[in-house]
TORPA-4810 file (N, C-alpha, C, O; in nm, 3 decimals):
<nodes>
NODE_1_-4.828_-0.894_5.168_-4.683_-0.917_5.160_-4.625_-0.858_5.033_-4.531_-0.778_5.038_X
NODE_2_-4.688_-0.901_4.906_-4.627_-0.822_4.790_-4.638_-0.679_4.810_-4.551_-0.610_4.756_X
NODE_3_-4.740_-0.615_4.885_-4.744_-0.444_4.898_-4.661_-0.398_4.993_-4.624_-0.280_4.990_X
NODE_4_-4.626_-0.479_5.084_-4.511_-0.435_5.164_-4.358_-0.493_5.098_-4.259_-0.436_5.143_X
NODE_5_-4.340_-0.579_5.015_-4.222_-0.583_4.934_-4.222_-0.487_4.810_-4.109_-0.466_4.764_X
NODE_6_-4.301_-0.440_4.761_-4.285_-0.326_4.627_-4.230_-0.203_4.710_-4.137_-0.136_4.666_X
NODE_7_-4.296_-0.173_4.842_-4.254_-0.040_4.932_-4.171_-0.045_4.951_-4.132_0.071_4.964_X
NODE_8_-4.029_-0.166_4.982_-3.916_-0.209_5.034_-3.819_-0.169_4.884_-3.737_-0.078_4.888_X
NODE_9_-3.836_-0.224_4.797_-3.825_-0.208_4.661_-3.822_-0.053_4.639_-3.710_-0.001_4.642_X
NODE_10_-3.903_0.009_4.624_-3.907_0.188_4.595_-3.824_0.226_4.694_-3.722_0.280_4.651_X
NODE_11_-3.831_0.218_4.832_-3.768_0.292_4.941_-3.581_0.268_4.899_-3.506_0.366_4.893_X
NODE_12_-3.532_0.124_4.876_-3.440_0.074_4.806_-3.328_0.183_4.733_-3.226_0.246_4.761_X
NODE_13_-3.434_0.157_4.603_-3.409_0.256_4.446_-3.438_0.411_4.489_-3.407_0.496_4.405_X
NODE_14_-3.490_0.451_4.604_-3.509_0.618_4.627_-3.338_0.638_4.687_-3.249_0.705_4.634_X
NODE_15_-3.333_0.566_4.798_-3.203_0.616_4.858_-3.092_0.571_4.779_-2.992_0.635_4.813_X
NODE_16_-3.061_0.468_4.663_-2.960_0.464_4.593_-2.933_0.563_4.483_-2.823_0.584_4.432_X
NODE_17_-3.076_0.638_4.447_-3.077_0.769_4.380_-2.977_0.884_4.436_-2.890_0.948_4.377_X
NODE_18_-3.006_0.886_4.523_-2.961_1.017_4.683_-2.845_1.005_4.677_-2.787_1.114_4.681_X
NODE_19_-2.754_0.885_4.664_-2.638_0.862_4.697_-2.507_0.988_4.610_-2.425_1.058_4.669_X
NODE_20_-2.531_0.980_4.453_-2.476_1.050_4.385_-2.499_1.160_4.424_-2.384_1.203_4.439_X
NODE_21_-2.582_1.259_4.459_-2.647_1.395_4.497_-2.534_1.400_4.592_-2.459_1.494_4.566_X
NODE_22_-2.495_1.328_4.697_-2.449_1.341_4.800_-2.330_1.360_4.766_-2.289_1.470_4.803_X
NODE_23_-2.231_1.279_4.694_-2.095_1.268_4.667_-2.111_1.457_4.608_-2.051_1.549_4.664_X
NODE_24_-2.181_1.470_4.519_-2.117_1.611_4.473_-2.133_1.716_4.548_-2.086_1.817_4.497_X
NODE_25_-2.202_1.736_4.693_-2.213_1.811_4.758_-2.127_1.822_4.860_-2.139_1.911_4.945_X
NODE_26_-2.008_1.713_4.862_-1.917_1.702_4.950_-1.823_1.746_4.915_-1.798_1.756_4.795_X
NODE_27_-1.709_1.802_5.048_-1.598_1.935_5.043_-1.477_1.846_4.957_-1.436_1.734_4.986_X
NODE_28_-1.434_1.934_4.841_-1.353_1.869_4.732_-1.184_1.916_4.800_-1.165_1.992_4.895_X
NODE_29_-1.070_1.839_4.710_-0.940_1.912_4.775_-0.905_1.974_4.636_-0.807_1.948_4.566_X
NODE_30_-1.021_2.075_4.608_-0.932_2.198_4.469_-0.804_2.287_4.519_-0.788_2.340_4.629_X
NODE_31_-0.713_2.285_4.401_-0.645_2.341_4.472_-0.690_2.523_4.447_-0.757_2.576_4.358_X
NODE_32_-0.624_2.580_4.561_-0.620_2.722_4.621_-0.569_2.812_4.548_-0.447_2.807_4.535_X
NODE_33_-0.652_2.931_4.473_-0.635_3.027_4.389_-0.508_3.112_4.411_-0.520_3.221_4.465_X
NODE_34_-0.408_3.076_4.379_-0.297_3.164_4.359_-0.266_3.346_4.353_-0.305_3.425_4.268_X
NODE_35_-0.202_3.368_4.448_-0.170_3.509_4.415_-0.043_3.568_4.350_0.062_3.521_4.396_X
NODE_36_-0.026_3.673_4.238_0.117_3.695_4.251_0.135_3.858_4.251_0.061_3.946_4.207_X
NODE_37_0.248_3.865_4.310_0.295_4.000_4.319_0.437_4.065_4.281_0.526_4.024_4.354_X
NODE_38_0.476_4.151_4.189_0.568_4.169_4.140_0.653_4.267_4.249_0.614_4.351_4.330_X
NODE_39_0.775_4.220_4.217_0.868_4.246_4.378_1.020_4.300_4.337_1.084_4.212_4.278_X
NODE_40_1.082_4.409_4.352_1.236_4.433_4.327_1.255_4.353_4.454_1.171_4.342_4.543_X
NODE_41_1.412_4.283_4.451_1.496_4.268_4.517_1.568_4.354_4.563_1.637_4.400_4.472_X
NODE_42_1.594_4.411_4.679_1.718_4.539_4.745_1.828_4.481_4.837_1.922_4.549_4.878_X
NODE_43_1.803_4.294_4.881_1.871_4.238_4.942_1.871_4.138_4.977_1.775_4.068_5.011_X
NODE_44_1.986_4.113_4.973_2.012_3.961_4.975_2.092_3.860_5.090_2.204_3.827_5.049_X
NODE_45_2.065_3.818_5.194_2.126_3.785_5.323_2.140_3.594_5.274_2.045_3.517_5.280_X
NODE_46_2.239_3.567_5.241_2.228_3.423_5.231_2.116_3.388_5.136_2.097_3.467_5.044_X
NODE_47_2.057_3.305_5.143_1.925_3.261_5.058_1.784_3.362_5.068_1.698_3.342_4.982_X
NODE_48_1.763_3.453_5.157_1.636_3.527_5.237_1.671_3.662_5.131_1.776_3.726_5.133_X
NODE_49_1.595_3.676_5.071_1.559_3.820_4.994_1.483_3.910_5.051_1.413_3.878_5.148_X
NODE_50_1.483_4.021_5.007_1.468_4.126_5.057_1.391_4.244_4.971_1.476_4.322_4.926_X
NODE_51_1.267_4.279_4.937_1.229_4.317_4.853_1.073_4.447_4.868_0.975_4.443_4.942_X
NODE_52_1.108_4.532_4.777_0.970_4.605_4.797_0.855_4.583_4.672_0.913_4.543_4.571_X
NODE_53_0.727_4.597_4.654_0.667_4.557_4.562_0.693_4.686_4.462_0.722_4.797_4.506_X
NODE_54_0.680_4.657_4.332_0.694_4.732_4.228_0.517_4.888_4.221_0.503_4.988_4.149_X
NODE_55_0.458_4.849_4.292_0.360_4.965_4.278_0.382_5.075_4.443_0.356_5.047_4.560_X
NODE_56_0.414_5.145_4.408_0.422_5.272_4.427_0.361_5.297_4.602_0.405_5.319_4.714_X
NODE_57_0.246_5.278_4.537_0.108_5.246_4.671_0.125_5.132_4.770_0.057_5.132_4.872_X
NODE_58_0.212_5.034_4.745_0.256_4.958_4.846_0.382_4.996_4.891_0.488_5.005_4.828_X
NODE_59_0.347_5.029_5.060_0.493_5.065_5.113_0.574_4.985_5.196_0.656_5.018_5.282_X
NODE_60_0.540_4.880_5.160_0.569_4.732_5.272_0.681_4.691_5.217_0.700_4.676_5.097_X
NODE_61_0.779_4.667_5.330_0.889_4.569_5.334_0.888_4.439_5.337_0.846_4.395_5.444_X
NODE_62_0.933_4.323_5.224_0.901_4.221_5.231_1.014_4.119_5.256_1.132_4.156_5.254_X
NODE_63_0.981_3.995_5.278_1.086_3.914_5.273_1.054_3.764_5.215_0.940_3.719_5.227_X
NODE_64_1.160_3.688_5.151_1.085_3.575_5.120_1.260_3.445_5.122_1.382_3.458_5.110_X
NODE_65_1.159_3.334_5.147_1.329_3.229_5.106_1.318_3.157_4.963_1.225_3.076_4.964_X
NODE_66_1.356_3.160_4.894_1.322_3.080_4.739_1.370_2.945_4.756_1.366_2.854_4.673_X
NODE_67_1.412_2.944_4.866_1.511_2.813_4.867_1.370_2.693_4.845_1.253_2.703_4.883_X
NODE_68_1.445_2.571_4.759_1.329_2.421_4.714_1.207_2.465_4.676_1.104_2.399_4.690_X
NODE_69_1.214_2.621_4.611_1.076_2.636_4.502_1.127_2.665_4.351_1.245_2.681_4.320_X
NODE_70_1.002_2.670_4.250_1.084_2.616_4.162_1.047_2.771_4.118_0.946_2.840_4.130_X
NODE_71_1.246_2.801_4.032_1.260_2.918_3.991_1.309_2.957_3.807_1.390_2.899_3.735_X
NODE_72_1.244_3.043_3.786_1.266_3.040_3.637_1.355_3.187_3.601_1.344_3.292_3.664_X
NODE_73_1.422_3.169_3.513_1.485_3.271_3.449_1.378_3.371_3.334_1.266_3.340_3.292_X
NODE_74_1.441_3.468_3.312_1.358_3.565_3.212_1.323_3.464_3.053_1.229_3.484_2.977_X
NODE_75_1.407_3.378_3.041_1.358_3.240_2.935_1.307_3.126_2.953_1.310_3.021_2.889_X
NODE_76_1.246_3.169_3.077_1.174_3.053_3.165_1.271_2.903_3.198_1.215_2.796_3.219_X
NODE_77_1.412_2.917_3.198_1.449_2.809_3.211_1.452_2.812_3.386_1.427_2.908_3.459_X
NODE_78_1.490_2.677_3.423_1.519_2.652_3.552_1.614_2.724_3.625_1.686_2.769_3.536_X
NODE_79_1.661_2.764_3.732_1.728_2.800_3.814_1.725_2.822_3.929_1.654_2.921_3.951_X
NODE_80_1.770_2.776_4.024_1.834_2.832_4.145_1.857_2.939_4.214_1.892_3.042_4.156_X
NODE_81_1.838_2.933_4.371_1.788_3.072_4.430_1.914_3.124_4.403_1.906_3.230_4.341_X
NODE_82_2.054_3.080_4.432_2.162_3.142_4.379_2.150_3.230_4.308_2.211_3.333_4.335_X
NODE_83_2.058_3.222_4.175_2.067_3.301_4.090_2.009_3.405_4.056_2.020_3.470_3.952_X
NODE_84_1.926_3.425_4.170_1.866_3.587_4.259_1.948_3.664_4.311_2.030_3.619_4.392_X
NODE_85_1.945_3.808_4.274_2.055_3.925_4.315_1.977_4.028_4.341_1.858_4.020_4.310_X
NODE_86_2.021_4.129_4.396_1.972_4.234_4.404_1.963_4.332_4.283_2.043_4.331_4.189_X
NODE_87_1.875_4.404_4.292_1.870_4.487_4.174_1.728_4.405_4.066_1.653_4.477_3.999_X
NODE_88_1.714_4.257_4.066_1.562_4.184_4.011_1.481_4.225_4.023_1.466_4.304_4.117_X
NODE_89_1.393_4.200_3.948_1.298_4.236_3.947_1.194_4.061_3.921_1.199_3.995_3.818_X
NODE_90_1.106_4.024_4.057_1.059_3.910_4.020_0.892_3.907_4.042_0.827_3.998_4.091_X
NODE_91_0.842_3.784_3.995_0.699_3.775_4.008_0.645_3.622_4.088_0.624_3.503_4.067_X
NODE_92_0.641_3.721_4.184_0.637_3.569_4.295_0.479_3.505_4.304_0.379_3.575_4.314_X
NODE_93_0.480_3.391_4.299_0.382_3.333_4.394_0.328_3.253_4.464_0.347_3.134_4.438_X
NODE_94_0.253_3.286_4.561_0.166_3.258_4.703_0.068_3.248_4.670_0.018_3.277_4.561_X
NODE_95_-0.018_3.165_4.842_-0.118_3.153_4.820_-0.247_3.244_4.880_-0.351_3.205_4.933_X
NODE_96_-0.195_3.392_4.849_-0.244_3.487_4.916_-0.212_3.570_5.041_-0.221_3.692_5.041_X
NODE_97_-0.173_3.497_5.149_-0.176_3.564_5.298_-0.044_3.601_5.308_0.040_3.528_5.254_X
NODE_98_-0.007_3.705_5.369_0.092_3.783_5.423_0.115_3.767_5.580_0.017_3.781_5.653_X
NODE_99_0.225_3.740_5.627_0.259_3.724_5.772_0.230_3.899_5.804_0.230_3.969_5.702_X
NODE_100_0.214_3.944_5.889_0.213_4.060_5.944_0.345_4.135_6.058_0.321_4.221_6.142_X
NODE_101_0.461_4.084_6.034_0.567_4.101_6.032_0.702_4.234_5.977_0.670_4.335_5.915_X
NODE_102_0.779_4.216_5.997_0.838_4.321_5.944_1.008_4.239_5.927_1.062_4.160_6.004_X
NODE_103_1.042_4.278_5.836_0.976_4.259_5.714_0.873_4.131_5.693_0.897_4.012_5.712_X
NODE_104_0.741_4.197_5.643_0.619_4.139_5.568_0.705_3.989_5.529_0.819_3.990_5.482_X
NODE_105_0.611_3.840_5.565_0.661_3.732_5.484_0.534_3.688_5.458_0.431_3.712_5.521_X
NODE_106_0.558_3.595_5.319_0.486_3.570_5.200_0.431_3.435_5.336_0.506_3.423_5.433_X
NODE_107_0.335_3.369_5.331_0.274_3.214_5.385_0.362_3.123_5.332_0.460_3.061_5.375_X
NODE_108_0.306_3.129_5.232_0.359_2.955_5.120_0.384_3.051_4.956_0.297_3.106_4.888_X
NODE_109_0.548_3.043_4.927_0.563_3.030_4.821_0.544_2.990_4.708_0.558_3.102_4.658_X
NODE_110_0.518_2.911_4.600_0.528_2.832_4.522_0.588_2.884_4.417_0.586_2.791_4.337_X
NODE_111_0.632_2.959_4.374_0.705_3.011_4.249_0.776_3.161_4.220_0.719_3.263_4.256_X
NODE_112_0.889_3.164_4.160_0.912_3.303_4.164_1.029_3.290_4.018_1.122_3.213_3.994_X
NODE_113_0.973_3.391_3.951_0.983_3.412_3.783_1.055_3.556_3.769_0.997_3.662_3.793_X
NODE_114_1.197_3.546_3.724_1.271_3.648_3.712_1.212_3.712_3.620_1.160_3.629_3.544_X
NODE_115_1.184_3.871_3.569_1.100_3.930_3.494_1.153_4.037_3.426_1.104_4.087_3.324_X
NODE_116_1.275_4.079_3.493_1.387_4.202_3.457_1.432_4.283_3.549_1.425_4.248_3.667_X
NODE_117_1.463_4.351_3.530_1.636_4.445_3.675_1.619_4.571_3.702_1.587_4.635_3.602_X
NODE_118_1.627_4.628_3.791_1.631_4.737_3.820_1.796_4.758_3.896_1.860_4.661_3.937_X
NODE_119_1.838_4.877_3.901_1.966_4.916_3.951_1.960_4.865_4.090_1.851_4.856_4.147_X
NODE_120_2.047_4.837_4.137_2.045_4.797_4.307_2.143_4.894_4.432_2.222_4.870_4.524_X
NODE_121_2.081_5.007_4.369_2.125_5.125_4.480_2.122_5.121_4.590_2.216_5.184_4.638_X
NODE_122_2.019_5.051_4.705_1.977_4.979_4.831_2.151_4.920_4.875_2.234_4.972_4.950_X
NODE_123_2.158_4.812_4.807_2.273_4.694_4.806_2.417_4.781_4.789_2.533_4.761_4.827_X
NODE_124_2.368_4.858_4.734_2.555_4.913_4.634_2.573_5.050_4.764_2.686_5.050_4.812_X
NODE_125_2.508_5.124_4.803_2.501_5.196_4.918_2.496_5.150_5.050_2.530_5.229_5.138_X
NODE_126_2.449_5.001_5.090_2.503_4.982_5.217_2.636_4.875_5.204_2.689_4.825_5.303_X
NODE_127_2.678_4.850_5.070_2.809_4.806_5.101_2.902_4.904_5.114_2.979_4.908_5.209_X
NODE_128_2.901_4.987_5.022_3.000_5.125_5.037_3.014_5.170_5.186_3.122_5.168_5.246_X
NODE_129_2.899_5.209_5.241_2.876_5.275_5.386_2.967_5.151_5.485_3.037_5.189_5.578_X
NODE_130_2.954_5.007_5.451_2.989_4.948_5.552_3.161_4.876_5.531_3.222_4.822_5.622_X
NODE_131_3.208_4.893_5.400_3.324_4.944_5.377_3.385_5.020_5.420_3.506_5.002_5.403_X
NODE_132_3.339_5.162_5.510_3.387_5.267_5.575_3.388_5.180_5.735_3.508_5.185_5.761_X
NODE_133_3.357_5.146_5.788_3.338_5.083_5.908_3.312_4.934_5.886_3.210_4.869_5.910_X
NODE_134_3.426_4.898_5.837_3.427_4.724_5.821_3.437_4.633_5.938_3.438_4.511_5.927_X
NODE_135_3.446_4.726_6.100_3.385_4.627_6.201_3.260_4.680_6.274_3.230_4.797_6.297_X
NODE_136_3.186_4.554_6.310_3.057_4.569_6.411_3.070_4.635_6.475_2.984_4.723_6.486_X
NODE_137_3.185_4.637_6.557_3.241_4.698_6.696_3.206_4.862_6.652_3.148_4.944_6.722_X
NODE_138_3.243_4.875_6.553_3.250_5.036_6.490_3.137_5.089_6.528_3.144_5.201_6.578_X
NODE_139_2.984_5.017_6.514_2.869_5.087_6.518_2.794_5.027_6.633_2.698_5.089_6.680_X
NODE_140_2.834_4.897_6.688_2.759_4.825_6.782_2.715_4.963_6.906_2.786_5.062_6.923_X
NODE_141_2.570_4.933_6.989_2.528_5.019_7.063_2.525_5.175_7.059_2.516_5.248_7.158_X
NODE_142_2.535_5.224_6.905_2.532_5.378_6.847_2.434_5.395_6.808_2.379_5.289_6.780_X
NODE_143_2.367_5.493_6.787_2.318_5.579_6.772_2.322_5.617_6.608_2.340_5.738_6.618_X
NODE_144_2.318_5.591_6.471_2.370_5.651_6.346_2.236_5.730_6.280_2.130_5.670_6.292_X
NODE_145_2.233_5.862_6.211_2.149_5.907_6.116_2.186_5.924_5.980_2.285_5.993_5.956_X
NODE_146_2.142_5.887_5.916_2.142_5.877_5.748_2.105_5.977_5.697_1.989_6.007_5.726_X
NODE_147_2.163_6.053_5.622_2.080_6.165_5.535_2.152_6.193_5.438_2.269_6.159_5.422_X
NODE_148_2.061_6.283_5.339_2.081_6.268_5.197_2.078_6.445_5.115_1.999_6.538_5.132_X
NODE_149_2.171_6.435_5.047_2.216_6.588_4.928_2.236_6.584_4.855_2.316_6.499_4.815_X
NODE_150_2.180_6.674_4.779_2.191_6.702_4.599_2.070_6.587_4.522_1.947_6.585_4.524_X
NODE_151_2.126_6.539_4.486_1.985_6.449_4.363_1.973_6.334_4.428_2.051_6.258_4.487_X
NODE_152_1.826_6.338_4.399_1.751_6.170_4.451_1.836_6.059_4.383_1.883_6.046_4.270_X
NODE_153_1.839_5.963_4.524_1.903_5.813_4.484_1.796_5.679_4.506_1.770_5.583_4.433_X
NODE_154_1.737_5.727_4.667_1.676_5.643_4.699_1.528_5.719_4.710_1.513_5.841_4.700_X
NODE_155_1.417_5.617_4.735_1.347_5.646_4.719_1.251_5.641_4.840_1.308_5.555_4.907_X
NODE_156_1.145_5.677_4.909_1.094_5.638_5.034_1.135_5.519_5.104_1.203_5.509_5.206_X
NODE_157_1.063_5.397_5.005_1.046_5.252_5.078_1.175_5.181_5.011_1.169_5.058_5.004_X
NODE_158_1.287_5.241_4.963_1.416_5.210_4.928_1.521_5.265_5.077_1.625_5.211_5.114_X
NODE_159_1.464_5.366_5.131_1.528_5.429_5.242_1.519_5.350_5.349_1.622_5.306_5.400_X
NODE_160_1.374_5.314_5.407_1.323_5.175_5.513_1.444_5.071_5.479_1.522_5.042_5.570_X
NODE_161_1.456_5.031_5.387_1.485_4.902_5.310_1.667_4.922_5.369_1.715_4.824_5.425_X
NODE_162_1.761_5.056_5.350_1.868_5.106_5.419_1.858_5.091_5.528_1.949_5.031_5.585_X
NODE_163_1.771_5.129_5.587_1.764_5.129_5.771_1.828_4.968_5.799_1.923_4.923_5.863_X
NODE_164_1.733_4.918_5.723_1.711_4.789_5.779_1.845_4.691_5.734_1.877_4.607_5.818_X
NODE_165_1.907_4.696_5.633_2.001_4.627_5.632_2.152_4.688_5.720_2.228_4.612_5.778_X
NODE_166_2.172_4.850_5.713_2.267_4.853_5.784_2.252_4.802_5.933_2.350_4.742_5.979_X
NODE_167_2.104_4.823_6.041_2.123_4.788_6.155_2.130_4.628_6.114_2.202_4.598_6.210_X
NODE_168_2.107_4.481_6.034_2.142_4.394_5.994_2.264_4.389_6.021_2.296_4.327_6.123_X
NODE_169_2.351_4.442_5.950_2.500_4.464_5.924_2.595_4.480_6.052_2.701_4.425_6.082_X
NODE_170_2.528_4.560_6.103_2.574_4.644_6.268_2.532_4.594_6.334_2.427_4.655_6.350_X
NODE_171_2.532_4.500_6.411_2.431_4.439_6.512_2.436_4.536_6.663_2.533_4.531_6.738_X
NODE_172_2.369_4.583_6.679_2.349_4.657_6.816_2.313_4.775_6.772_2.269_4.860_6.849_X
NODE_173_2.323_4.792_6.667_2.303_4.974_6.611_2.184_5.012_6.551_2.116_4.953_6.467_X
NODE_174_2.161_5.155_6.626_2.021_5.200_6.567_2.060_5.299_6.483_2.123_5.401_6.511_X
NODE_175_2.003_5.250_6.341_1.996_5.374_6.265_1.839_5.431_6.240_1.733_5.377_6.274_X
NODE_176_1.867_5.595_6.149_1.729_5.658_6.134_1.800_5.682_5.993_1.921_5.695_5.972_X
NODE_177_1.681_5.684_5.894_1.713_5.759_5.777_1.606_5.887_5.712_1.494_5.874_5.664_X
NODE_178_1.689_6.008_5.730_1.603_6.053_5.695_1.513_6.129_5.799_1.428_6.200_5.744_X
NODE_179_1.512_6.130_5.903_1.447_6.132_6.031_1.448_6.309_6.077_1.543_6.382_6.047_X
NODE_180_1.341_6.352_6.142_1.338_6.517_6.180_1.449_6.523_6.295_1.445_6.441_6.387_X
NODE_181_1.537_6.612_6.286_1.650_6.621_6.402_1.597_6.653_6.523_1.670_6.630_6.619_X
NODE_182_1.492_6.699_6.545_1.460_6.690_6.672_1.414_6.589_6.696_1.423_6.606_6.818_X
NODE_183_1.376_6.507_6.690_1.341_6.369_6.700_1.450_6.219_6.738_1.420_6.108_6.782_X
NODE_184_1.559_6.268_6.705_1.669_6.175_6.713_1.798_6.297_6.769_1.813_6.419_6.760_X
NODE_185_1.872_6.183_6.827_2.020_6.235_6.914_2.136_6.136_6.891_2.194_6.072_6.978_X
NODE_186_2.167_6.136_6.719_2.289_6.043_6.666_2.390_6.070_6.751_2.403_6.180_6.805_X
NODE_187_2.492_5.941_6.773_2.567_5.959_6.790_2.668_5.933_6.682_2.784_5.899_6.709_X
NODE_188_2.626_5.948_6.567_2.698_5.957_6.439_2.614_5.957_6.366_2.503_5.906_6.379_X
NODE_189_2.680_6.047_6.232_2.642_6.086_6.092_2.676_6.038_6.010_2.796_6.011_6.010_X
NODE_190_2.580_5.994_5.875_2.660_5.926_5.776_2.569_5.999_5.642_2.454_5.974_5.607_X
NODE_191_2.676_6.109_5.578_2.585_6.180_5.470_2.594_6.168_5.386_2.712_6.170_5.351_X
NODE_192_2.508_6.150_5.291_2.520_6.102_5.160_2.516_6.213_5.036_2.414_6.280_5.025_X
NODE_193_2.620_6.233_4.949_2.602_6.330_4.869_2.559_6.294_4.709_2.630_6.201_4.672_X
NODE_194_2.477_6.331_4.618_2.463_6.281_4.520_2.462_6.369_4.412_2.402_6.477_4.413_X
NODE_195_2.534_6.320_4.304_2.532_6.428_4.189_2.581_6.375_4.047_2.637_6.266_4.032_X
NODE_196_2.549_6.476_3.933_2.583_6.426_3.853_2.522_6.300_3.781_2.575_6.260_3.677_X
NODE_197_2.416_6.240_3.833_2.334_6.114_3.845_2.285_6.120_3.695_2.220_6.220_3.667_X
NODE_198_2.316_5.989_3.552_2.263_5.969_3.451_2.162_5.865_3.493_2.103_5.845_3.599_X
NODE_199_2.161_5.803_3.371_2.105_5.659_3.361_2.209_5.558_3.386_2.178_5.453_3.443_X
NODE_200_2.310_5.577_3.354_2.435_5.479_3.371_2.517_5.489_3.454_2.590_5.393_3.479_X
NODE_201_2.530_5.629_3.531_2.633_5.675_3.644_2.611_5.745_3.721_2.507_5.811_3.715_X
NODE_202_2.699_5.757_3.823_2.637_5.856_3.913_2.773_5.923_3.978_2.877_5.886_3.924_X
NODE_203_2.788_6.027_4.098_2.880_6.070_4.164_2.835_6.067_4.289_2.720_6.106_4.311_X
NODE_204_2.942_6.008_4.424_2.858_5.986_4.523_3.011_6.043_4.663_3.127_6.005_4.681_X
NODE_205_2.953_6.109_4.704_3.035_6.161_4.838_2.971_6.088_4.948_2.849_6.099_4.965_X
NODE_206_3.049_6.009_5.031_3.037_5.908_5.169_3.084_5.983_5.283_3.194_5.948_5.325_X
NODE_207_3.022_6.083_5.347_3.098_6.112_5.465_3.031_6.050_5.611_2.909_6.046_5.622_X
NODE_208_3.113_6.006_5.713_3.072_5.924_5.797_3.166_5.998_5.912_3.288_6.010_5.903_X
NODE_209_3.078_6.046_6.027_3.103_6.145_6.128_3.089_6.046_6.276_2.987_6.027_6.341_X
NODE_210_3.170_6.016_6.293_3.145_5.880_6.441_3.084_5.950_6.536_2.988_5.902_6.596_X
NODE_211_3.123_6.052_6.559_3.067_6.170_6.680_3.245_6.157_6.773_3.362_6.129_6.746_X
NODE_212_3.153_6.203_6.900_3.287_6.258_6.998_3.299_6.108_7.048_3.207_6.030_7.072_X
NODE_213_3.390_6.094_7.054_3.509_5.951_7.114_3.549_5.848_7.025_3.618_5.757_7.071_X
NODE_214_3.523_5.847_6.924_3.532_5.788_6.776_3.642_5.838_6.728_3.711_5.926_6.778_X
NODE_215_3.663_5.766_6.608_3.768_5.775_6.525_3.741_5.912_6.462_3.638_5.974_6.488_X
NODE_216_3.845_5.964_6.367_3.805_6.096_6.311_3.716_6.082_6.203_3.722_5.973_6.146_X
NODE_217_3.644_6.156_6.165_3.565_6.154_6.029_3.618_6.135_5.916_3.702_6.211_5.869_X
NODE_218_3.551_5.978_5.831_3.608_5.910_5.741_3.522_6.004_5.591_3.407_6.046_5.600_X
NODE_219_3.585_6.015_5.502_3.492_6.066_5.416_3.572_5.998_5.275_3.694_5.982_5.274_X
NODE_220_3.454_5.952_5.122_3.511_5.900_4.998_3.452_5.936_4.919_3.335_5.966_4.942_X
NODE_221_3.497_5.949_4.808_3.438_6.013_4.657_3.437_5.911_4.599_3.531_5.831_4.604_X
NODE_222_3.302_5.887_4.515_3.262_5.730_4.425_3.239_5.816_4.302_3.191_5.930_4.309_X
NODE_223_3.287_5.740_4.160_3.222_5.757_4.027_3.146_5.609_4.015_3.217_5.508_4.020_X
NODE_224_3.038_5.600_4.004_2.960_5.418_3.974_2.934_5.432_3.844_2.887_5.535_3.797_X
NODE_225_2.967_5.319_3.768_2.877_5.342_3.645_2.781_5.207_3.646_2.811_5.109_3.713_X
NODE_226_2.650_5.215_3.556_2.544_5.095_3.560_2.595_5.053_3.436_2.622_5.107_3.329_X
NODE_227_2.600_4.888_3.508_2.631_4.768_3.390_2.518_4.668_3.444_2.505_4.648_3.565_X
NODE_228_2.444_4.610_3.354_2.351_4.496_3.391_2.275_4.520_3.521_2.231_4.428_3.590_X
NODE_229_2.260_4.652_3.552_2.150_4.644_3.629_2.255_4.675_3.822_2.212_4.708_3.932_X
NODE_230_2.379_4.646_3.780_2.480_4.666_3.914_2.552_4.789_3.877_2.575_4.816_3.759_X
NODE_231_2.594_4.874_3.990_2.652_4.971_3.992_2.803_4.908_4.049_2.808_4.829_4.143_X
NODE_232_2.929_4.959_3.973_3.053_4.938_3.985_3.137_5.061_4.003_3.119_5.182_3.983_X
NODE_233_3.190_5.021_4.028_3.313_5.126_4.048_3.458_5.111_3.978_3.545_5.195_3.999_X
</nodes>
């Protein structure tokens, strides 16, 4: 009896050993390694931004909502998605995964840190353009091609980024920017002239060609100059 109670005893004290081993081998709730990616803003629809990443090599269109995450200014103070514009430059982050979408959306936000500005040529060019045709009706179910003369404004994945907000703008309308003419059959032109282009200003000719049954061809001469990162007139 005592040799079968000492065995009861060891067997006891073995498995209360085991117990701790066990707790640390079990699945913990760490939290999930953060990603961030630095992002211009080119647009801004209500609270939903609109943005391409700052390296070159990424040609993806993105989108994100800032809305109830927490947002900091270039002095790290607090602020509000309000206080996102086009032309930012921010450093967002997620928890890695990308929707596969178009425009590209972030999974899960958690933060986005104003970082500094870039000009917002995207924004300041499809308001101008849609200033010329201030109703839907104007472009709804057309056909429009975008193209561009004299000195660079926009840039590849700044051009996508045009497409996409004027057909936004236009609801029913397909635009191309940029596109081989044999490839497309506009039923309107909208050409962009550029010149004169500093660091602070630029010169910009708007001509906008409806095609046949349209209004006559609207055309405007812009001087912009850069203040804070916005182009004015």
């Amino acid at each position: 009896m005592h040799r079968r109670s000492r065995w009861m005893i060891l067997i006891l004290c073995s498995g209360m050993l085991l117990l701790p081993s066990c707790r640390r081998t079990s699945p913990t709730n760490e939290e999930k390694d953060k990603t961030r990616i630095e992002l211009e803003i080119l647009y801004k629809k209500n609270q939903l931004c609109y943005a391409i990443a700052n390296s070159e090599e990424d040609t993806s269109l993105y989108s994100f909502n800032p809305a109830g995450q927490p947002i900091f200014d270039q002095d790290g103070q607090a602020v509000t998605a309000w206080a996102l514009s086009p032309g930012m430059v921010v450093s967002l982050e997620y928890d890695g995964y990308i929707l596969e979408t178009f425009p590209c959306q972030f999974s899960d936000v958690s933060e986005v840190r104003i970082t500094g500005s870039e000009s917002n040529n995207v924004d300041f060019l499809a308001s101008q353009i849609s200033e010329m045709l201030p109703s839907s009706q104007d472009a709804a179910h057309t056909h429009w091609a975008v193209s561009f003369d004299g000195e660079a404004f926009l840039n590849s994945r700044e051009k996508r980024a045009l497409k996409m907000i004027l057909e936004d703008r236009f609801e029913g309308a397909t635009v191309t920017v940029e596109a081989d003419k044999e490839d497309v059959t506009p039923m309107g032109n909208i050409v962009i002239s550029v010149h004169d282009k500093t660091d602070t200003s630029v010169s910009l000719s708007i001509r906008v060609e409806p095609g046949t049954g349209h209004v006559n061809s609207l055309e405007k001469n812009i001087t912009a100059s850069l203040q804070d990162g916005t182009w004015t007139i």
